[in-house]
ZAMARGU-4260 file (C-alpha; in steps of 0.2 Angstrom, whole numbers, plus 5000, padded with zeros to 4 digits):
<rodrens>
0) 5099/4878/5138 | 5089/4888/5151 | 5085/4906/5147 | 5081/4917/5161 | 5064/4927/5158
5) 5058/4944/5165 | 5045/4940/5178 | 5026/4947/5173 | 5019/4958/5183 | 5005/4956/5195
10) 4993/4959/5183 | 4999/4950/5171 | 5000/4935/5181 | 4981/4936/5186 | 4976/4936/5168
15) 4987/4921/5165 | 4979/4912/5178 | 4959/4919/5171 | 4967/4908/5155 | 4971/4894/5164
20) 4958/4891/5170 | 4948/4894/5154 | 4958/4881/5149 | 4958/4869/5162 | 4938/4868/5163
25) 4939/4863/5144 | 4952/4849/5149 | 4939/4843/5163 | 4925/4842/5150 | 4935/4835/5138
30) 4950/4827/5144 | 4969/4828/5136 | 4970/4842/5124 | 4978/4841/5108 | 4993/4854/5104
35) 4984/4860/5092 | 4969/4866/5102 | 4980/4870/5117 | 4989/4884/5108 | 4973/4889/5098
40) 4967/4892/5116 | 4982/4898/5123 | 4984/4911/5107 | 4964/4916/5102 | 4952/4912/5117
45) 4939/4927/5118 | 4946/4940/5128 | 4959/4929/5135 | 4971/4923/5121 | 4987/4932/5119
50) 4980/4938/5103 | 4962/4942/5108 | 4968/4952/5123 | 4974/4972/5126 | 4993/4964/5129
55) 5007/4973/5119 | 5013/4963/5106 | 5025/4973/5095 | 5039/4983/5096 | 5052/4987/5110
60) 5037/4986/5124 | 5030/4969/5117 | 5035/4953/5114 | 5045/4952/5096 | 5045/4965/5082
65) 5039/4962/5061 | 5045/4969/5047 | 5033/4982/5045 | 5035/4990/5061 | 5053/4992/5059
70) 5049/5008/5046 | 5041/5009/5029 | 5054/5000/5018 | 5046/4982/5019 | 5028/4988/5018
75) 5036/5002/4999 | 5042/4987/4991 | 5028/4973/4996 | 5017/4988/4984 | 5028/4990/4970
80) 5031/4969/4969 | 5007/4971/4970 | 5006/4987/4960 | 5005/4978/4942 | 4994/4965/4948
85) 4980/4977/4955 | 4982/4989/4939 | 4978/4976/4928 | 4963/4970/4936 | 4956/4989/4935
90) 4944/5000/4947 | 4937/4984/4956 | 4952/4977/4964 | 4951/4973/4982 | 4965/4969/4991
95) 4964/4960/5010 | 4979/4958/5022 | 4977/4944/5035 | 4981/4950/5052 | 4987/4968/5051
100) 4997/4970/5067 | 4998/4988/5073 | 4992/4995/5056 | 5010/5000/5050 | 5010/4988/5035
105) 4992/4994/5028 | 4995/5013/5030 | 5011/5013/5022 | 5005/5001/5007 | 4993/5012/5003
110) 5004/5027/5004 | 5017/5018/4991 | 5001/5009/4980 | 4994/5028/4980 | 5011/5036/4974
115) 5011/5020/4960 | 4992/5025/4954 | 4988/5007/4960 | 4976/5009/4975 | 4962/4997/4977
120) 4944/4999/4977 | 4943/4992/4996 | 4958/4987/5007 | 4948/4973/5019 | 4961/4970/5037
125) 4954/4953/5043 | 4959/4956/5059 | 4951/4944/5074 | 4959/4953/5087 | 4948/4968/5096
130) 4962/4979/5104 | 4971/4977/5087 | 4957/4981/5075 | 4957/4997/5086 | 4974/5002/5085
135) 4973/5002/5066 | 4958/5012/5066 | 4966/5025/5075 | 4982/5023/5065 | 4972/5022/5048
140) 4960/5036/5050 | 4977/5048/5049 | 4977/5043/5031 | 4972/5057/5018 | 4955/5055/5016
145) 4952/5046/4998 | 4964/5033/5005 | 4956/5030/5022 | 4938/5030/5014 | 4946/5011/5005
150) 4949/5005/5022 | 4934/4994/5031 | 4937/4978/5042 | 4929/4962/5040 | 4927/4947/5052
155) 4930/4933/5039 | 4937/4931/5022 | 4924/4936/5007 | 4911/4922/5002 | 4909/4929/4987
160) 4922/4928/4971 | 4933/4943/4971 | 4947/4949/4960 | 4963/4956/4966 | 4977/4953/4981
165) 4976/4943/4998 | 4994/4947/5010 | 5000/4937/5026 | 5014/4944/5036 | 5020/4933/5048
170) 5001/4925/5050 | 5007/4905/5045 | 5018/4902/5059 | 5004/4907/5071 | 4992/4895/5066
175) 4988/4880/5080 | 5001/4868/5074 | 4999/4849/5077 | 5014/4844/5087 | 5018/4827/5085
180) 5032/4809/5087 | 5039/4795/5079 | 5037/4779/5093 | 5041/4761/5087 | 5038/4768/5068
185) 5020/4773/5075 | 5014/4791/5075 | 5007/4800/5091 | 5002/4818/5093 | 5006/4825/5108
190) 4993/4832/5120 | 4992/4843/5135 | 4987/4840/5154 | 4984/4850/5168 | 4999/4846/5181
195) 4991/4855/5196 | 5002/4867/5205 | 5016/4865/5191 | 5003/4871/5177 | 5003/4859/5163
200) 5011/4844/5156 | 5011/4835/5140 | 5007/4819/5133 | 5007/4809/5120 | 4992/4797/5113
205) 4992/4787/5098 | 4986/4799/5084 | 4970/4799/5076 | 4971/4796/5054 | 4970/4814/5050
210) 4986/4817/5058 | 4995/4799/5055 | 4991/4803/5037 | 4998/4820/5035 | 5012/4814/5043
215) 5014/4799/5032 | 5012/4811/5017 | 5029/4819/5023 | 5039/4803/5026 | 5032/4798/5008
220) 5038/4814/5002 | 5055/4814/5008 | 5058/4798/5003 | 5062/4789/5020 | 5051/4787/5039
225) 5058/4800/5053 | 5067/4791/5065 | 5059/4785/5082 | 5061/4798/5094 | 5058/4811/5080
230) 5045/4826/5087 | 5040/4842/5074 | 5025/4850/5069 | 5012/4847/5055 | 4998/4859/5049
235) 4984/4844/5042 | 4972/4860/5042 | 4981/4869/5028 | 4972/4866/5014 | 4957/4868/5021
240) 4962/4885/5027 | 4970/4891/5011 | 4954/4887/5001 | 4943/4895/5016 | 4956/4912/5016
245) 4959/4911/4996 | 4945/4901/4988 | 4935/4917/4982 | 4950/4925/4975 | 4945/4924/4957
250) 4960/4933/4948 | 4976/4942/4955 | 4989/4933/4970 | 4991/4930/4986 | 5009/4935/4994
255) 5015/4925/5011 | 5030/4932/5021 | 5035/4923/5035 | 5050/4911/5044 | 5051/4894/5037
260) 5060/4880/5027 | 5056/4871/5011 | 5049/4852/5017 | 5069/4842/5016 | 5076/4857/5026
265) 5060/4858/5037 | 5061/4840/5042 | 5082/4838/5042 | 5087/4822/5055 | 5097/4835/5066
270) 5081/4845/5068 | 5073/4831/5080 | 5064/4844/5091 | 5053/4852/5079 | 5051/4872/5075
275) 5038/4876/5089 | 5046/4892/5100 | 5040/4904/5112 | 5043/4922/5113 | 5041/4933/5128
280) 5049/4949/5129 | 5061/4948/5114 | 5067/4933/5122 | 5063/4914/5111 | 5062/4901/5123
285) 5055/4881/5121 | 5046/4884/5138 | 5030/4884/5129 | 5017/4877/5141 | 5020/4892/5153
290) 5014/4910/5153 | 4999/4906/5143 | 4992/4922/5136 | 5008/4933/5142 | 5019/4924/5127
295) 5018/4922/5107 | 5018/4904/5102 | 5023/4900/5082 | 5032/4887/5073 | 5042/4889/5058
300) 5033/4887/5040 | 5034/4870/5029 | 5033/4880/5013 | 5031/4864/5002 | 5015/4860/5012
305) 5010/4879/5006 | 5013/4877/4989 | 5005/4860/4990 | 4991/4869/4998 | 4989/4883/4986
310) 4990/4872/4969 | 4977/4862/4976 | 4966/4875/4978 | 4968/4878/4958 | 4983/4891/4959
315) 4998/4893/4950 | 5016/4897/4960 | 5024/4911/4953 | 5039/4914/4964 | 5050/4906/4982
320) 5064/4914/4986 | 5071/4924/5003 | 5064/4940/5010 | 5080/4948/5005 | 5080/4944/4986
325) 5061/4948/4984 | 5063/4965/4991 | 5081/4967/4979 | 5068/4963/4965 | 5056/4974/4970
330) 5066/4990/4972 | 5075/4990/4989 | 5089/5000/4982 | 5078/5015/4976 | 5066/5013/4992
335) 5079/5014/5003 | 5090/5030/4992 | 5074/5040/4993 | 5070/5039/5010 | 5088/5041/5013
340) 5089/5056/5005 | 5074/5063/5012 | 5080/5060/5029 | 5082/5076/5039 | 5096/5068/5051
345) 5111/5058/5053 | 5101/5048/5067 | 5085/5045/5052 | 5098/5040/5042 | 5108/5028/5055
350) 5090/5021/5059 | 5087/5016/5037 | 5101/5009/5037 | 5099/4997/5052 | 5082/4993/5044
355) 5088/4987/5028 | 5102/4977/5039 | 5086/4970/5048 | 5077/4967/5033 | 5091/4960/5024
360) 5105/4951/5033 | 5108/4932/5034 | 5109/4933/5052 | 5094/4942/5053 | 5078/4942/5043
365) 5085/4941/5027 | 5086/4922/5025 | 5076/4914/5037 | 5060/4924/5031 | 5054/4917/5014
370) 5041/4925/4999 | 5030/4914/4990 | 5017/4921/4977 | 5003/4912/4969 | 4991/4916/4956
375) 4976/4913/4949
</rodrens>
């Protein structure tokens, strides 16, 4: 099904082409690149990477919109479901939040968590993206001053043990997936090639044993081999990057939102072209060799491989369940009745209740996003 995309602008375009190029010299150097590292590329080169530059990501000027930046409800609840966790550690909890997007989610956290009498010591944003890491500063230095004074950014997760909470919102689906197909019951991972004038191309090359394996691992797991023709993604790196991100995390949890399927729903016969999608101007779209820098790139979550992940990093799995459950449990109702009746307008309270639809709906976010929470 074609989809017809706004066209960038002029300057747009001449960014797209600086990428490019970026990453057509590295394809000269080293020949075809792996999915993997083309969207790693294509998502976080320095200064070039839809991530790493000025681009407008969220909201009705960007490309797709999160939870948080849809109003405060998501970010109220997230504290109260984190408030007994970081009170029972004491006066030393940290918390860290993995990405941090516009800054919506961390100011109104901290707003809830200080209404709760649960505030951390330090609130790290491990945030690798300049321009973003700038617009929460200057969202986050509006906060009172005891809150703000918690706040300090950090280039990569702490070495040294720590006690308290670690939150991804939407930061899974946007690691550099490993795309890859079932030929003659053998696996290949697809790779990408410069095409010239029609920009790039993919491949496919027999896959090396990391990938084979992790691949193996899920035919083991689901009791049966995915059929020939059969193309999705793995993440082989996850457990290496859970232990990197939550290795130090002594006592407390880690909480991860984002779209996903447990592994048999993940991996389903009829889903034979995988999860990857492109989004560009609110528009999803399977083009997504083209545009590179301009468009988000993510696949959906295999929240088996998370949980296989986080227990072998030696925690515990407390709780799976839909977006719209946890935030039932964790005092959507009362959330939502307070800010309603502190609204000061029919037009604030029209825009509640379309959040909580959002937030909440089958057709919307409220299915499709999951929760999972681990412990230690």
């Amino acid at each position: 099904m074609r989809i017809d995309l706004p066209e960038p602008t002029p300057a747009e375009r001449e960014h797209s082409a600086a990428l490019a190029r970026f990453i057509r010299n590295e394809m000269a150097a080293k020949g075809p690149l792996p999915f993997s590292r083309f969207m790693e590329l294509a998502m976080y080169a320095p200064g070039l990477g839809y991530y790493s530059a000025g681009k407008t990501k969220f909201g009705a000027a960007g490309d797709f919109i999160t939870a948080p930046e849809l109003g405060s409800i998501f970010a109220r609840c997230v504290a109260r479901a984190i408030a007994p966790a970081l009170r029972n550690i004491g006066g030393h909890a940290q918390m860290i939040e993995l990405g941090g997007g516009s800054g919506a989610f961390a100011e109104d956290c901290l707003r809830e968590l200080a209404h709760l009498d649960a505030l951390p010591a330090r609130y790290g944003l491990l945030e690798p993206s300049a321009d973003l890491r700038q617009r929460q500063r200057e969202r986050l230095q509006q906060l009172p001053g005891d809150i703000a004074r918690r706040v300090h950014w950090i280039d990569r997760p702490p070495e040294d043990d720590w006690q308290g909470v670690l939150f991804a919102n939407e930061v899974l689906d946007a690691l550099p997936a490993t795309r890859f197909g079932i030929r003659d019951g053998e696996v290949f991972e697809e790779h990408v090639i410069d095409a010239d004038d029609e920009g790039f191309t993919s491949i496919d090359l027999p896959a090396d044993g990391f990938t084979a394996n992790a691949v193996r691992h899920i035919e083991r797991d689901l009791g049966h081999g995915l059929a020939d023709g059969y193309r999705s993604e793995v993440l082989p790196q996850l457990p290496y990057w859970i232990q990197a991100v939550c290795g130090g995390l002594q006592s407390g949890m880690a909480l991860f939102v984002d779209y996903g399927y447990a592994r048999r729903e993940f991996y389903r016969d009829d889903r034979r072209g995988g999860t990857l999608m492109a989004t560009y101007r609110h528009r999803a779209h399977t083009d997504v060799l083209s545009r590179v820098g301009l468009q988000d790139l993510t696949a959906f979550v295999d929240f088996s491989a998370l949980a296989e992940a986080a227990t072998g990093a030696g925690f515990r799995i407390v709780g799976l369940g839909t977006q719209a459950d946890f935030l039932m449990a964790n005092g959507l109702d009362a959330v939502f009745a307070q800010a309603y009746a502190s609204a000061g307008d029919e037009a604030t309270r029209y825009r509640l209740s379309q959040e909580v639809k959002r937030l909440t709906l089958p057709a919307e976010m409220g299915e499709t996003f999951k929760v999972m929470a681990f412990e230690r």
